[in-house]
PDB file of N, CA, C and O in Angstrom, chain B, residues numbered from 101:
ATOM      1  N   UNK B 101      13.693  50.140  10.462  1.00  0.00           N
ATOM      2  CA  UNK B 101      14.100  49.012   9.650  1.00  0.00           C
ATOM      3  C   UNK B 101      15.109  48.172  10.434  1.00  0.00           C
ATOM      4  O   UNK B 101      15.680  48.787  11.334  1.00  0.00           O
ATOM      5  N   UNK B 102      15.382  47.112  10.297  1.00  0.00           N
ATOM      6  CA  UNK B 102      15.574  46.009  10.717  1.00  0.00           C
ATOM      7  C   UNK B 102      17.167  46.349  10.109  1.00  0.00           C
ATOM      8  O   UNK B 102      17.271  46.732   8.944  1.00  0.00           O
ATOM      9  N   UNK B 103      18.814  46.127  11.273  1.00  0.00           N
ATOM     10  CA  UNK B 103      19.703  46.175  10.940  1.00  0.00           C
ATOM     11  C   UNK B 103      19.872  44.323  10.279  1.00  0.00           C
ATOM     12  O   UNK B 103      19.253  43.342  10.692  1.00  0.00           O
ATOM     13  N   UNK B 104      20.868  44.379   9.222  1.00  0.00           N
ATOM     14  CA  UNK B 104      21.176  42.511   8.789  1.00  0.00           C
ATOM     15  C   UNK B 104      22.108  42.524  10.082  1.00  0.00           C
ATOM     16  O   UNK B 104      21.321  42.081  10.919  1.00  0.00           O
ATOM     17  N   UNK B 105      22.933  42.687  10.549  1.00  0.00           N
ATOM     18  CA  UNK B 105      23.471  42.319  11.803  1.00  0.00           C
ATOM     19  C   UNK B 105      22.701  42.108  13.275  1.00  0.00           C
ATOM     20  O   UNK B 105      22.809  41.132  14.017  1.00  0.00           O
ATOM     21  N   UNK B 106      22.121  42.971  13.421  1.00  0.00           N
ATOM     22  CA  UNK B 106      20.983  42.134  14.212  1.00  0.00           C
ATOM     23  C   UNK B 106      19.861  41.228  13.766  1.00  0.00           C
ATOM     24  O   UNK B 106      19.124  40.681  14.586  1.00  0.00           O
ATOM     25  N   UNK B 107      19.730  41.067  12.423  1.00  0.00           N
ATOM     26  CA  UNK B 107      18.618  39.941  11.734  1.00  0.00           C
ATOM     27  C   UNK B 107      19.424  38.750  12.171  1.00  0.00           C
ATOM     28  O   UNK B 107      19.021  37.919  12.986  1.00  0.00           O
ATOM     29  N   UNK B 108      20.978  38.720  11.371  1.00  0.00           N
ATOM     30  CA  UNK B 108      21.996  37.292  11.200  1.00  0.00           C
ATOM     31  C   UNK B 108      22.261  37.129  13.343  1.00  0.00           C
ATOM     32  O   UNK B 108      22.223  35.983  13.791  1.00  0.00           O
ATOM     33  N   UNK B 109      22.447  38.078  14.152  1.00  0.00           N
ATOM     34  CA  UNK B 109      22.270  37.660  15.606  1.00  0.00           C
ATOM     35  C   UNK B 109      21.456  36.695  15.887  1.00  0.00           C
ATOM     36  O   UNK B 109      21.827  35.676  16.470  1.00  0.00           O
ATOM     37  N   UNK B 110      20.318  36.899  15.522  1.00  0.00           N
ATOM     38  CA  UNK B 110      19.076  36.104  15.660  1.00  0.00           C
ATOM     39  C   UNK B 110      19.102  34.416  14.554  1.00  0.00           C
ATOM     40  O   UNK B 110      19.073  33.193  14.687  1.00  0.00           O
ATOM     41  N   UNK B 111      19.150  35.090  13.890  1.00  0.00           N
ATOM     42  CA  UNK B 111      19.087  33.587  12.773  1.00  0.00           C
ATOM     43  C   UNK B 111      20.311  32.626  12.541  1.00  0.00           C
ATOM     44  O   UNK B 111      20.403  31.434  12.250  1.00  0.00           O
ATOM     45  N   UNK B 112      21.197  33.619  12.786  1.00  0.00           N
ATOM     46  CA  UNK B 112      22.367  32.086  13.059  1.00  0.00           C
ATOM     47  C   UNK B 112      22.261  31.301  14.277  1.00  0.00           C
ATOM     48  O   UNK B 112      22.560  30.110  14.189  1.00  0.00           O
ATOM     49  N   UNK B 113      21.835  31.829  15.556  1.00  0.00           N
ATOM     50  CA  UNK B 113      21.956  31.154  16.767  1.00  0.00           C
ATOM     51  C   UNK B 113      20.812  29.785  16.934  1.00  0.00           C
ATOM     52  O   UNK B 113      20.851  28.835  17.716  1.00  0.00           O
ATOM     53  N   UNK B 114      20.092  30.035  16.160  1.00  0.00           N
ATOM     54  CA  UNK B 114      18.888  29.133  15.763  1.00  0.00           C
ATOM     55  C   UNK B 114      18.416  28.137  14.696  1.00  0.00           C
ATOM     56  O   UNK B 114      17.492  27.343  14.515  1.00  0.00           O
ATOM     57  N   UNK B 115      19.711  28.661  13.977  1.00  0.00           N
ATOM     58  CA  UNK B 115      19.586  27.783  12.726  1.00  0.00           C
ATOM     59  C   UNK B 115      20.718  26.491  13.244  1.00  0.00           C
ATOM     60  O   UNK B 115      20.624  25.284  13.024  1.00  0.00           O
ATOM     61  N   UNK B 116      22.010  27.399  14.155  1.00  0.00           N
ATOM     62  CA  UNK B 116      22.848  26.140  14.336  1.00  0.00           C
ATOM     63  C   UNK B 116      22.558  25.077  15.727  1.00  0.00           C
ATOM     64  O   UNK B 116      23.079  23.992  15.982  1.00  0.00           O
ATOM     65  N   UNK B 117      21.391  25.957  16.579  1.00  0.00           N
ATOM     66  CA  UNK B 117      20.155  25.094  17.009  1.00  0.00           C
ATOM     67  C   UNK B 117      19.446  23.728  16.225  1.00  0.00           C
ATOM     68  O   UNK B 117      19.160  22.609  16.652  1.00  0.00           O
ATOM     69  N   UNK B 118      19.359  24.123  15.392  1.00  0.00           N
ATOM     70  CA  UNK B 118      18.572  23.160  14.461  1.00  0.00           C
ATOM     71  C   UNK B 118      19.215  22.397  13.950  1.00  0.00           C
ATOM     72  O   UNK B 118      18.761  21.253  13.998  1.00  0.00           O
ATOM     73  N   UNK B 119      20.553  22.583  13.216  1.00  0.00           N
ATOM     74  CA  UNK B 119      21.175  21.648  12.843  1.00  0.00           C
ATOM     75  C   UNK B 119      21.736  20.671  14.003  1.00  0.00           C
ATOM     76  O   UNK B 119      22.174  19.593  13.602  1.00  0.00           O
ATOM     77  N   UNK B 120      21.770  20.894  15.242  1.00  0.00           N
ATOM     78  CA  UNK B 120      22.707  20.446  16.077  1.00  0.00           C
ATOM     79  C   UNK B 120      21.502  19.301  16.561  1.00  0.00           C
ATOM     80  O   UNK B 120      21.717  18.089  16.574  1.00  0.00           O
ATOM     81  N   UNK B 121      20.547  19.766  16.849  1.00  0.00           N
ATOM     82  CA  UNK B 121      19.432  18.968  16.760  1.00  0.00           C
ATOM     83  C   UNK B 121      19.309  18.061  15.816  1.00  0.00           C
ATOM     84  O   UNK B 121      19.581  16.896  16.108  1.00  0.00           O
ATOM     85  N   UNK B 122      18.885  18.381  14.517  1.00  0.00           N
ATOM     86  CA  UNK B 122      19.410  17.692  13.565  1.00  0.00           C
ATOM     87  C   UNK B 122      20.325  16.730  13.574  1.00  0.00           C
ATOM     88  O   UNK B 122      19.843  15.741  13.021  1.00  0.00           O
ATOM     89  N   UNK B 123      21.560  16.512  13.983  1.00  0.00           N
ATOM     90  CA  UNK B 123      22.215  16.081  13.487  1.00  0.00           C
ATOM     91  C   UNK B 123      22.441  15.183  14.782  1.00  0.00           C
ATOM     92  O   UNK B 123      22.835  14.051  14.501  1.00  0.00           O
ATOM     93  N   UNK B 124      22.312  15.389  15.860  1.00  0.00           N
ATOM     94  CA  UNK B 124      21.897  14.728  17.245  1.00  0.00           C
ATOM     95  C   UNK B 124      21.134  13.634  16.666  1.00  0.00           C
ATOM     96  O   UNK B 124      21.679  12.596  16.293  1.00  0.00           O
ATOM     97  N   UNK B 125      19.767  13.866  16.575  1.00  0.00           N
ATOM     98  CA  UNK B 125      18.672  13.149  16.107  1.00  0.00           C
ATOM     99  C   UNK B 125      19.377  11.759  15.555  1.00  0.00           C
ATOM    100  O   UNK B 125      19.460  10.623  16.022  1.00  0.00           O
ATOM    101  N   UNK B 126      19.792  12.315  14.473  1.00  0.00           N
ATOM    102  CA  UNK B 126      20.508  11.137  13.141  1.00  0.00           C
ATOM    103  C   UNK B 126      21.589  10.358  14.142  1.00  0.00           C
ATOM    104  O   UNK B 126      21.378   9.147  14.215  1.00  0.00           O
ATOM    105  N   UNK B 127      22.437  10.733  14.734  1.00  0.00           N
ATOM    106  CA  UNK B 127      23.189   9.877  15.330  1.00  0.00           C
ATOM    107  C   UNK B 127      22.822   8.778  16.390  1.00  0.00           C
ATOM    108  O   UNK B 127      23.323   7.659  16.493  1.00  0.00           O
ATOM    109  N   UNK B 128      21.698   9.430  17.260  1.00  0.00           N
ATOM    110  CA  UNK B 128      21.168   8.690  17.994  1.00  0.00           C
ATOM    111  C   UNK B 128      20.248   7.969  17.352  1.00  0.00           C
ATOM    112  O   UNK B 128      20.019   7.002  18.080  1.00  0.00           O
ATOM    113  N   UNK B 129      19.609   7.910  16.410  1.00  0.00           N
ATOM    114  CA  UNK B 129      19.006   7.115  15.428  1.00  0.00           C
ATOM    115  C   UNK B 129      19.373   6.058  14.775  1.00  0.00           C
ATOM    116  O   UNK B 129      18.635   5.093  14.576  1.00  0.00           O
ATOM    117  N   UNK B 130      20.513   6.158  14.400  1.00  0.00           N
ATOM    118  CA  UNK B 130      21.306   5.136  13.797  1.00  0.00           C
ATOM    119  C   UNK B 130      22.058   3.941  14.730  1.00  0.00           C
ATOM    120  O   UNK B 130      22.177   2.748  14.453  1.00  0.00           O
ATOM    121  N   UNK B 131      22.545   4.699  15.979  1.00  0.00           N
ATOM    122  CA  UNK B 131      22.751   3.939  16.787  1.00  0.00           C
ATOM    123  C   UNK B 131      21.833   3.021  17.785  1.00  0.00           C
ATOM    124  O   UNK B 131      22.251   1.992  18.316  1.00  0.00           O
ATOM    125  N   UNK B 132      20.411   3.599  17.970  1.00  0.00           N
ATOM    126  CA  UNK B 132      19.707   3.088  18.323  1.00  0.00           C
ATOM    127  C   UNK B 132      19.285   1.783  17.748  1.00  0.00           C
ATOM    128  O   UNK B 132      19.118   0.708  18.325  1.00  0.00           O
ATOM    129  N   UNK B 133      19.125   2.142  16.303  1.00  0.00           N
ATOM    130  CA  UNK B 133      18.928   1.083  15.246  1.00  0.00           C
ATOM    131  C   UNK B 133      19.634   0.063  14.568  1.00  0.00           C
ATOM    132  O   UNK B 133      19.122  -0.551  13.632  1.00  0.00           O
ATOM    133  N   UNK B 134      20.728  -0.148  14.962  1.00  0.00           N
ATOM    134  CA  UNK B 134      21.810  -0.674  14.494  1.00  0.00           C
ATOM    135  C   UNK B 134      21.874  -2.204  14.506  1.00  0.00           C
ATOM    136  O   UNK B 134      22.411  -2.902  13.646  1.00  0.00           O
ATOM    137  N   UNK B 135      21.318  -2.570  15.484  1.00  0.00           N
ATOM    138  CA  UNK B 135      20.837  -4.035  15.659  1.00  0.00           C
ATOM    139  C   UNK B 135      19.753  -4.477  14.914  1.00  0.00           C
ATOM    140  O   UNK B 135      19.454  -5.669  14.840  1.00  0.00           O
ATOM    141  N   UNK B 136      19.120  -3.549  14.335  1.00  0.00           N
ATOM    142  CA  UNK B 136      18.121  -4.085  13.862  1.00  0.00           C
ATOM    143  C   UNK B 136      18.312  -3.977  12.127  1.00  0.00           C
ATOM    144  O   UNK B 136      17.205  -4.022  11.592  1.00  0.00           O
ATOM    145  N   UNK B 137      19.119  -3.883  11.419  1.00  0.00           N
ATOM    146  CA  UNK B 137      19.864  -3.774  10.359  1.00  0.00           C
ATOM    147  C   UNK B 137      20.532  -4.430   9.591  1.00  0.00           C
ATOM    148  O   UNK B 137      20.451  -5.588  10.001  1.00  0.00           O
ATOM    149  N   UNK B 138      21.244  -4.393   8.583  1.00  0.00           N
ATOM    150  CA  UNK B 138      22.425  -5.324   8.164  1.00  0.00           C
ATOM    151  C   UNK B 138      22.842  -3.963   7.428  1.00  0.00           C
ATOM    152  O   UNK B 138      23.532  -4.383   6.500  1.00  0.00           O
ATOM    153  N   UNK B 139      22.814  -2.801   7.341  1.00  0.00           N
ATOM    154  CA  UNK B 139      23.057  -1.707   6.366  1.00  0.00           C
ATOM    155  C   UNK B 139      24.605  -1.319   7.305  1.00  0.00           C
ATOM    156  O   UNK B 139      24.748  -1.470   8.518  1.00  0.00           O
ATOM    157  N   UNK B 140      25.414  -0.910   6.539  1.00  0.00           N
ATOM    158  CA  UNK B 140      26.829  -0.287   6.748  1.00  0.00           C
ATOM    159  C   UNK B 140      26.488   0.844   7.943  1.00  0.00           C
ATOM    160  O   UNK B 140      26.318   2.026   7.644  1.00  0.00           O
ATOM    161  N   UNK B 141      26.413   0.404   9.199  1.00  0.00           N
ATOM    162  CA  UNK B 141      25.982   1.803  10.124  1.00  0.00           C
ATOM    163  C   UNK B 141      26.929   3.009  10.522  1.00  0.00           C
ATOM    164  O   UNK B 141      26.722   4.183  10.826  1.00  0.00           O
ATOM    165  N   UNK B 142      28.679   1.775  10.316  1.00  0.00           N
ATOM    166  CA  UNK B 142      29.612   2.600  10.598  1.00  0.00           C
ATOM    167  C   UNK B 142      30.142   4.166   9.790  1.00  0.00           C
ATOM    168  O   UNK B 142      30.600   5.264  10.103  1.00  0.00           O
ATOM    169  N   UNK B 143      29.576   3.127   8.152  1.00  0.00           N
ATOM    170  CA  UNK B 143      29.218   4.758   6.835  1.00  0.00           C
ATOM    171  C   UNK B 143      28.571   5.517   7.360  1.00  0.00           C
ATOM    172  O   UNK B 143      29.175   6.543   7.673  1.00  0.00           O
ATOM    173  N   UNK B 144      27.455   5.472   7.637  1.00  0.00           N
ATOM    174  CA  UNK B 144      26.267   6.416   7.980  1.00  0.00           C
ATOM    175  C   UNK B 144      26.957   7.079   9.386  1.00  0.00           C
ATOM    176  O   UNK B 144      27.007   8.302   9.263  1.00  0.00           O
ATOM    177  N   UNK B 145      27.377   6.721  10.388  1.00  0.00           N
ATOM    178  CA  UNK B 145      28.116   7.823  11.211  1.00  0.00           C
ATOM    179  C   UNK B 145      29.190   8.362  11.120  1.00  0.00           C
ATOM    180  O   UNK B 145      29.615   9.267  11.839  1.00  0.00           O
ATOM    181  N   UNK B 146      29.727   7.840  10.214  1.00  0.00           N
ATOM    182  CA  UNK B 146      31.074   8.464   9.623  1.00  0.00           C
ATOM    183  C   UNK B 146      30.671   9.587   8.667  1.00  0.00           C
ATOM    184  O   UNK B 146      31.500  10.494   8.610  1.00  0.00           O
ATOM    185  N   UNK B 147      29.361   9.761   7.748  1.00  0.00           N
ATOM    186  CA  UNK B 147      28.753  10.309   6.678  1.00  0.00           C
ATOM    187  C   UNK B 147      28.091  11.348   7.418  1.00  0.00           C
ATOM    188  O   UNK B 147      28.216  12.374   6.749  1.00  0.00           O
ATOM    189  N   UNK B 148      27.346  11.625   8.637  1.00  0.00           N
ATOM    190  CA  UNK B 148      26.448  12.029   9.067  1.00  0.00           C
ATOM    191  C   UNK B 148      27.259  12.943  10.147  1.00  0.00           C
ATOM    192  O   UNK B 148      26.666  13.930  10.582  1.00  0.00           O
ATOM    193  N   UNK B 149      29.048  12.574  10.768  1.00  0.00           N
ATOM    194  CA  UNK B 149      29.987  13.204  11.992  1.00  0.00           C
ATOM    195  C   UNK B 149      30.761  14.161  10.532  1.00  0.00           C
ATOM    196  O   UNK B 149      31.359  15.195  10.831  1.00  0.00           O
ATOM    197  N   UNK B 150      30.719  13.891   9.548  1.00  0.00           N
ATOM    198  CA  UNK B 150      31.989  14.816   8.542  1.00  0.00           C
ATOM    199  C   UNK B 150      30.929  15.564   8.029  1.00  0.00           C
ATOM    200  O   UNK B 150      31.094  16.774   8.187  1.00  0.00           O
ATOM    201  N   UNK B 151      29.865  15.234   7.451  1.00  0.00           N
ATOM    202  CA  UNK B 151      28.728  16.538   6.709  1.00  0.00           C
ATOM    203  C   UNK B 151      27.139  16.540   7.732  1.00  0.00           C
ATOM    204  O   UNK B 151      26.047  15.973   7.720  1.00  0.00           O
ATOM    205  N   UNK B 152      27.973  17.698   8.654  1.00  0.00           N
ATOM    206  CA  UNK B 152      26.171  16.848   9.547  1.00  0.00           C
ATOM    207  C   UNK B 152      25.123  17.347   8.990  1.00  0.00           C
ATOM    208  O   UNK B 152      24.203  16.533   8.909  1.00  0.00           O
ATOM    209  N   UNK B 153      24.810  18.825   8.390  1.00  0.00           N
ATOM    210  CA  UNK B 153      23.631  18.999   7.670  1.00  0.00           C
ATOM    211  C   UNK B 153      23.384  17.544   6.234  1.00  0.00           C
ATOM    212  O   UNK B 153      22.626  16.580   6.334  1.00  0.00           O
ATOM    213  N   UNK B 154      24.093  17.803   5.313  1.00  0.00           N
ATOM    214  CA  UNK B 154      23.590  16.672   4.301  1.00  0.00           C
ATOM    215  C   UNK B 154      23.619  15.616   4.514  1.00  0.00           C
ATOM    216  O   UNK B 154      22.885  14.911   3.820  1.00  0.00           O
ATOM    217  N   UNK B 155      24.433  14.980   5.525  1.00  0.00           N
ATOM    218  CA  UNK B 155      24.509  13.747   6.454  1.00  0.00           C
ATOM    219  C   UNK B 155      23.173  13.372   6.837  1.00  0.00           C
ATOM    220  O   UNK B 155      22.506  12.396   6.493  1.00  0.00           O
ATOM    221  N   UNK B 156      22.891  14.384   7.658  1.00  0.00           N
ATOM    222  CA  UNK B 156      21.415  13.760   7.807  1.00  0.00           C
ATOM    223  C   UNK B 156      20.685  13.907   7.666  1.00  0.00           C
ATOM    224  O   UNK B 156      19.753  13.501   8.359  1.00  0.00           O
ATOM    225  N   UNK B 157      20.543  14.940   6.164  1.00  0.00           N
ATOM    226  CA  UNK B 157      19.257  15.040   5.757  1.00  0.00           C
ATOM    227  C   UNK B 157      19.556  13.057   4.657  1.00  0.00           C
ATOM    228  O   UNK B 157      18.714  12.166   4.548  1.00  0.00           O
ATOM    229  N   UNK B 158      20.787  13.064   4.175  1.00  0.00           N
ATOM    230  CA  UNK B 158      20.761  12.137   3.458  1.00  0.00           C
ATOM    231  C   UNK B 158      20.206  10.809   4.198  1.00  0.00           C
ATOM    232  O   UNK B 158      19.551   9.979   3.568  1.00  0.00           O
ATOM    233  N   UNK B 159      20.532  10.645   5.684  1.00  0.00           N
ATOM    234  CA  UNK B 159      20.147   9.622   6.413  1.00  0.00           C
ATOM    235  C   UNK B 159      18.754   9.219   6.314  1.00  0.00           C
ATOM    236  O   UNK B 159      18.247   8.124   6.072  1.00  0.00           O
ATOM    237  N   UNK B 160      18.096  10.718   6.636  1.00  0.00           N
ATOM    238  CA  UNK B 160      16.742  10.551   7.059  1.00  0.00           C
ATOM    239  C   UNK B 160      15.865  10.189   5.634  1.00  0.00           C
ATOM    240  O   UNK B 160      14.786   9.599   5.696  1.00  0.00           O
ATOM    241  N   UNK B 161      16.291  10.491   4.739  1.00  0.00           N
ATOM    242  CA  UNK B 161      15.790  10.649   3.269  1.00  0.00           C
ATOM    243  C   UNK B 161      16.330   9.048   2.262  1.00  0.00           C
ATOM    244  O   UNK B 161      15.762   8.941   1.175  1.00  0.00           O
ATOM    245  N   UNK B 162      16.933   8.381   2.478  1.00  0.00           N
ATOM    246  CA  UNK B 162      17.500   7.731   1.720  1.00  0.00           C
ATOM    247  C   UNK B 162      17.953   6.225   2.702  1.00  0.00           C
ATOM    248  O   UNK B 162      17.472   5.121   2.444  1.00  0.00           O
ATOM    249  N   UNK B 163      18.970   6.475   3.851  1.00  0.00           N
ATOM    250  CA  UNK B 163      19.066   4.789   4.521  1.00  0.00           C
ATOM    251  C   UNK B 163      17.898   4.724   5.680  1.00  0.00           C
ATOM    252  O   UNK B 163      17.725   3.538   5.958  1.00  0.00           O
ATOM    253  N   UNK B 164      17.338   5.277   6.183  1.00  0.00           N
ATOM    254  CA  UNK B 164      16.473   5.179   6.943  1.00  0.00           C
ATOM    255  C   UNK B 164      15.137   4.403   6.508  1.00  0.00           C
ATOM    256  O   UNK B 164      14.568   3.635   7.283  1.00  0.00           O
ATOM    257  N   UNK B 165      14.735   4.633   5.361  1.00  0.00           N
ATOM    258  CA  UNK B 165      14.026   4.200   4.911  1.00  0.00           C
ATOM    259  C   UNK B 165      14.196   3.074   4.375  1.00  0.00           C
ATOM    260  O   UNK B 165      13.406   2.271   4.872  1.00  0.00           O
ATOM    261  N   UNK B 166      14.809   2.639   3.640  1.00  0.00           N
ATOM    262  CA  UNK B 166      15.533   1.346   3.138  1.00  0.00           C
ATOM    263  C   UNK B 166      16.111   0.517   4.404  1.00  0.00           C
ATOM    264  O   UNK B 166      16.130  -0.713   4.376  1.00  0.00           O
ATOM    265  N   UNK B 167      16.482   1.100   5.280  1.00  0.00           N
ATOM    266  CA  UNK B 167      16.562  -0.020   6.363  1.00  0.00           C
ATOM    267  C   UNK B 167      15.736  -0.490   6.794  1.00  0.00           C
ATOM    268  O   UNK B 167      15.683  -1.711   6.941  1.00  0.00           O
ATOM    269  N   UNK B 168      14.858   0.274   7.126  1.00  0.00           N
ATOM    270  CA  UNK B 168      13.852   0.242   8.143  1.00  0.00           C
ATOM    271  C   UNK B 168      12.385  -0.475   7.510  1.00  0.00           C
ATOM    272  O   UNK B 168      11.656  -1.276   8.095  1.00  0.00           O
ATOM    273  N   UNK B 169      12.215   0.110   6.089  1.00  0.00           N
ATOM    274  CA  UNK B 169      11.222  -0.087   5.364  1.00  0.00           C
ATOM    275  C   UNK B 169       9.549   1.038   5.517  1.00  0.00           C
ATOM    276  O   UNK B 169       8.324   0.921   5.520  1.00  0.00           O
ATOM    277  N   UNK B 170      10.195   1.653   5.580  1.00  0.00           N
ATOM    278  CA  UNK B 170       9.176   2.622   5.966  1.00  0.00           C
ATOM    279  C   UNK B 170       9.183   4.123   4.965  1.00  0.00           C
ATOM    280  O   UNK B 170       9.495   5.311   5.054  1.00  0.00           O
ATOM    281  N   UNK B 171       8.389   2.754   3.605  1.00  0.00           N
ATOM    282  CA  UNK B 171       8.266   3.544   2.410  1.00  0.00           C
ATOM    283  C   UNK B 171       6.938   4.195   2.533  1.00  0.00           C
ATOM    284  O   UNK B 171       5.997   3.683   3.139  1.00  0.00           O
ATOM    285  N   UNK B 172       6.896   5.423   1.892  1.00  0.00           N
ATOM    286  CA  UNK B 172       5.436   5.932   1.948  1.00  0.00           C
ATOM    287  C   UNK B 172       4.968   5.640   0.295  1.00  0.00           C
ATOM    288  O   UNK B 172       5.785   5.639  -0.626  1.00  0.00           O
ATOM    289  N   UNK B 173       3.206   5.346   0.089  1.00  0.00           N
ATOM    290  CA  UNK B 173       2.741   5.077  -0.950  1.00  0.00           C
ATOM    291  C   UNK B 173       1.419   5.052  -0.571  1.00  0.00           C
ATOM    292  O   UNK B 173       1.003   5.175   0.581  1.00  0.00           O
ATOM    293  N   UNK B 174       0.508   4.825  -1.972  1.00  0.00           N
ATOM    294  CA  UNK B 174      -0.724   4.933  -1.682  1.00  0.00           C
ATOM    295  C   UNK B 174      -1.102   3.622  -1.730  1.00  0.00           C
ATOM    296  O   UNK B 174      -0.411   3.093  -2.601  1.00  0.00           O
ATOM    297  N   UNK B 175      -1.893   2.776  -1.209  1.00  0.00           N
ATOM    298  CA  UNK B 175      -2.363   1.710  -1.304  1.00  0.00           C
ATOM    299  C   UNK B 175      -3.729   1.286  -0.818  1.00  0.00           C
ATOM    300  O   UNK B 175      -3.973   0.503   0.100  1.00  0.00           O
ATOM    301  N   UNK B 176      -4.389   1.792  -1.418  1.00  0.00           N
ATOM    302  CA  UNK B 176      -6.404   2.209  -1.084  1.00  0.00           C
ATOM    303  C   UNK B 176      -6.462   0.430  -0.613  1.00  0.00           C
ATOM    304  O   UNK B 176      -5.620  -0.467  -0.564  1.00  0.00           O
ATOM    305  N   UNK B 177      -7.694   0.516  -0.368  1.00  0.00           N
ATOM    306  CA  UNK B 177      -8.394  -1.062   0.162  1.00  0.00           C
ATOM    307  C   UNK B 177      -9.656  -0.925  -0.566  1.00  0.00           C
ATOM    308  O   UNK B 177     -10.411  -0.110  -0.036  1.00  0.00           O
ATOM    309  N   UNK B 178     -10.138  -1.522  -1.702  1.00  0.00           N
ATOM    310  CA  UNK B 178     -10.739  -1.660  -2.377  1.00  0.00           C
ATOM    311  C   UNK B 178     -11.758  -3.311  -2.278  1.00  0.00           C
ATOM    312  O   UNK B 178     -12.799  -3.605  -2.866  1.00  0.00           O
ATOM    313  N   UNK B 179     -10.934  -4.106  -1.306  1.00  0.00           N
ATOM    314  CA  UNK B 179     -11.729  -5.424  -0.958  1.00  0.00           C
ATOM    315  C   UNK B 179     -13.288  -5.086  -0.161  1.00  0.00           C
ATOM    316  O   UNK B 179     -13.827  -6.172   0.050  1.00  0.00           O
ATOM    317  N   UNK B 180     -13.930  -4.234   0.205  1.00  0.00           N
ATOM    318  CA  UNK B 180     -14.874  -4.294   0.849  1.00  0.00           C
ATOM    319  C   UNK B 180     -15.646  -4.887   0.794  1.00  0.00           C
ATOM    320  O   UNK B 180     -16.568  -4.778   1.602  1.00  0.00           O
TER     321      UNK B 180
END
């Protein structure tokens, strides 16, 4: 059987992999994008450097989209 101290060895080193990634991602994202905007960018890295997990899940989920416009929906083509 599997010790939790050697399970949590393994799964913390990879999870804070992911977030760091994560949260990389979002910063360089925002900054990349910033010119192309009028949205508060300085919030969003200030929001995204103090809570980086909900930071950027909130980024990616909520101003990203609204900035950018890159809503998802269904919209069939029915003109044929």
């Amino acid at each position: 059987m599997i010790e939790f101290e050697s399970l949590m060895a393994f799964i913390l080193p990879v999870f804070l992999i992911a977030v760091l990634i994560l949260w990389v991602w979002a910063l360089v994202d925002i900054i990349k994008r910033r010119k192309q905007n009028s949205e508060p960018v300085g919030l969003w890295i200030l929001i995204v450097l103090m809570f980086p997990i909900v930071g950027s899940i909130l980024y990616f989920q909520l101003a990203r989209r609204r900035m950018f416009g890159t809503k998802k929906g269904f919209s069939p083509d029915f003109k044929r």
